[in-house]
N, CA, C and O of each residue as an XYZ file, in Angstrom:
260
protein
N     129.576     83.099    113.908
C     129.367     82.512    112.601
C     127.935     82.035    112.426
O     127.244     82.405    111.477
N     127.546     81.275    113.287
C     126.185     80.532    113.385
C     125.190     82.412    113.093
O     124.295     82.385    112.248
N     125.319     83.067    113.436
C     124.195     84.365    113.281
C     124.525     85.065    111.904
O     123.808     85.902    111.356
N     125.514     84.671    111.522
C     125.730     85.441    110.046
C     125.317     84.026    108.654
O     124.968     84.061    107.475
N     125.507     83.335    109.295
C     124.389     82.277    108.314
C     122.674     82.270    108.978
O     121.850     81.690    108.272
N     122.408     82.607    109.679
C     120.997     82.888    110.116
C     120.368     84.297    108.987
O     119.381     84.402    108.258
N     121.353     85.074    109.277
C     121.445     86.577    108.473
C     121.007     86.103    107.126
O     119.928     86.431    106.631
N     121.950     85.257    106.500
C     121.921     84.917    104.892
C     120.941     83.870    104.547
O     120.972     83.534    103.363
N     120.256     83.397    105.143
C     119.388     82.409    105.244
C     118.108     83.398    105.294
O     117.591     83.243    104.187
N     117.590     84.026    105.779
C     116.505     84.859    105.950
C     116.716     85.669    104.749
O     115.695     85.989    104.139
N     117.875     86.072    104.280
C     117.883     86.985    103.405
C     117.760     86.395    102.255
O     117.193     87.060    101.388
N     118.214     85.060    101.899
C     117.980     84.101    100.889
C     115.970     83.827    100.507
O     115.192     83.893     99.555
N     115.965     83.501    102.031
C     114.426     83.311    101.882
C     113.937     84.166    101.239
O     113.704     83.899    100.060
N     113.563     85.642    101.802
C     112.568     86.363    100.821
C     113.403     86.649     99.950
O     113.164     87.801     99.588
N     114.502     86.115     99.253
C     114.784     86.978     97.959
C     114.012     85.426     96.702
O     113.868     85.314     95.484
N     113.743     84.602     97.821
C     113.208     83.372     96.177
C     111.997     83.395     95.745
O     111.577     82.647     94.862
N     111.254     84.360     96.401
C     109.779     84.070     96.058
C     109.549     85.303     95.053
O     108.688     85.254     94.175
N     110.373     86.394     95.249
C     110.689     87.476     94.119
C     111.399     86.817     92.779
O     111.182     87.259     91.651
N     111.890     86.192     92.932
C     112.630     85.428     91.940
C     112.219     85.011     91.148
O     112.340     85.321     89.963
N     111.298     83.745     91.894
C     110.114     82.782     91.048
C     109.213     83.616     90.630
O     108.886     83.442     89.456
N     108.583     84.651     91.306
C     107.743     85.386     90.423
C     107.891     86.124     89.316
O     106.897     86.774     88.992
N     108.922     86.220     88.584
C     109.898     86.791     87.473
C     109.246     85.859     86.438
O     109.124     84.672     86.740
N     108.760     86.357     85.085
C     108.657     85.354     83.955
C     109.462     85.198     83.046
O     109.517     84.215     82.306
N     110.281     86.320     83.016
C     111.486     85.715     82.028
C     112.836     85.691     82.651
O     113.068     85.757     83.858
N     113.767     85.581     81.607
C     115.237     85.735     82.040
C     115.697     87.127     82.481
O     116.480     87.385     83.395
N     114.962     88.114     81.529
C     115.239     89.331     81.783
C     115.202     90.217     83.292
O     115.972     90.985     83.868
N     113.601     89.529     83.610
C     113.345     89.997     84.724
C     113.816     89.439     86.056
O     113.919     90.019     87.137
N     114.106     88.043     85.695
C     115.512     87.762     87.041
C     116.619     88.140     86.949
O     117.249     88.321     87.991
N     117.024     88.303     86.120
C     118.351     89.236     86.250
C     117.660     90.367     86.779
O     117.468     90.209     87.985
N     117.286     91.271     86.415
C     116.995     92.519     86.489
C     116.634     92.544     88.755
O     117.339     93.339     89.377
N     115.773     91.816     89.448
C     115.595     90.821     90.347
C     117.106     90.978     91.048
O     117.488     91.959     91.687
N     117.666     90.086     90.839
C     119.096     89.157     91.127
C     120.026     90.659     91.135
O     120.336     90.991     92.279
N     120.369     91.327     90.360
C     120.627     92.629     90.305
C     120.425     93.346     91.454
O     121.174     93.497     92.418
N     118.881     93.942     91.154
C     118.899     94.548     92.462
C     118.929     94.066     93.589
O     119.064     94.940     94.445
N     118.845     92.759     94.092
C     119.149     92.436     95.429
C     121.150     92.271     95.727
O     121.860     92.189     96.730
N     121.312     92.284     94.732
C     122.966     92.365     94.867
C     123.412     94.058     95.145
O     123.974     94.310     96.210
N     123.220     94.861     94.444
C     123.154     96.171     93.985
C     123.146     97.277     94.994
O     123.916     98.217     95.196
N     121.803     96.791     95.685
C     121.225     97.940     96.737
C     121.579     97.063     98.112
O     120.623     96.633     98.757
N     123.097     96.758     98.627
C     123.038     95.976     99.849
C     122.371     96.556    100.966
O     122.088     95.734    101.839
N     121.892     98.249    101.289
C     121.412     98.911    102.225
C     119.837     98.919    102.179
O     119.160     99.783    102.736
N     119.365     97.946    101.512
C     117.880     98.702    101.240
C     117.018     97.212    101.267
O     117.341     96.290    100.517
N     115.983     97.119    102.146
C     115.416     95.792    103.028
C     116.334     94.747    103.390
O     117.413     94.921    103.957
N     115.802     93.566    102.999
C     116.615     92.294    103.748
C     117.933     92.170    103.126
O     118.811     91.508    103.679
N     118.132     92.774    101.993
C     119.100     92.465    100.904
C     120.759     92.578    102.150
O     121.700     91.785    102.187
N     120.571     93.715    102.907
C     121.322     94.242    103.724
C     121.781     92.912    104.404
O     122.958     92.576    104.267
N     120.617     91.859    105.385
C     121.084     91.045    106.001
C     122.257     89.944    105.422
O     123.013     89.365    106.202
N     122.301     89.738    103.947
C     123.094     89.024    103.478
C     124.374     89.474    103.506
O     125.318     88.683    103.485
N     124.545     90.857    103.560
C     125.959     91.718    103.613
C     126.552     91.379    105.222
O     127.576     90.765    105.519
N     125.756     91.865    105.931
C     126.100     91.439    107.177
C     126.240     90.100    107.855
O     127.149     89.999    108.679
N     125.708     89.385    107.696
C     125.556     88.057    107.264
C     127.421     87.785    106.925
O     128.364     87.543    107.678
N     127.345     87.914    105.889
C     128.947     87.350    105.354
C     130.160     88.222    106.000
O     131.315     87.805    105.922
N     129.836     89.482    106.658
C     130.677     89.703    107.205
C     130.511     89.294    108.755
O     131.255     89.875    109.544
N     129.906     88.663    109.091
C     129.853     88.028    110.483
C     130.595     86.848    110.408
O     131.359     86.289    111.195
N     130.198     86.597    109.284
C     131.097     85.012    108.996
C     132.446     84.949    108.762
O     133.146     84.020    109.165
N     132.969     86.156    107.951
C     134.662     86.631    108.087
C     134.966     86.760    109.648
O     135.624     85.808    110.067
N     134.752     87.383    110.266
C     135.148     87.889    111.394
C     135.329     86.552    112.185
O     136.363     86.220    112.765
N     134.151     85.827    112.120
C     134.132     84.282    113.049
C     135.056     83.277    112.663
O     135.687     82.598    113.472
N     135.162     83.154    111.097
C     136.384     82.467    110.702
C     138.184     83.189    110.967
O     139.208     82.509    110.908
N     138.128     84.549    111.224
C     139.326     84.849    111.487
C     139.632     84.639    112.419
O     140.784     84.259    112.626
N     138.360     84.859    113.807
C     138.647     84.208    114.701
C     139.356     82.958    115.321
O     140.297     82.862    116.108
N     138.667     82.150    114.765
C     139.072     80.528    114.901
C     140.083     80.553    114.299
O     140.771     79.578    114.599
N     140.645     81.336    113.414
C     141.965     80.871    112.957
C     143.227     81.920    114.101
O     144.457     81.947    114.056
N     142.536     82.446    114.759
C     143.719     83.564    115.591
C     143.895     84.474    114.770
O     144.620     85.368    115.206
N     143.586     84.592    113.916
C     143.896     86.117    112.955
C     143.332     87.475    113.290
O     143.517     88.445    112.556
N     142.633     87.528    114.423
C     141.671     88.486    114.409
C     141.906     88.607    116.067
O     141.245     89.408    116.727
């Protein structure tokens, strides 16, 4: 669990400075979009993996897995 919030944390990071550099509404969405969109393509990926590290660790601890 602890490495799939490391994952989403890094992946959070560089997605805010793309963000803030956006001047309108349009273009953060547009932003926010593609980092949702394209989960295979740069860091965007680590957030996918990321949350599925974190399923797996919580099924764990619960014995489900």
């Amino acid at each position: 669990m602890v490495a799939g919030v490391i994952c989403i944390v890094i992946s959070i990071v560089s997605f805010i400075p793309n963000f803030k550099k956006a001047k309108s509404v349009k273009e953060k969405w547009a932003i926010f979009f593609d980092f949702v969109i394209d989960p295979f393509v740069g860091l965007a990926s680590l957030f996918y993996l990321g949350l599925l590290l974190i399923l797996v660790g919580l099924l764990k601890v619960s014995n489900l897995l």
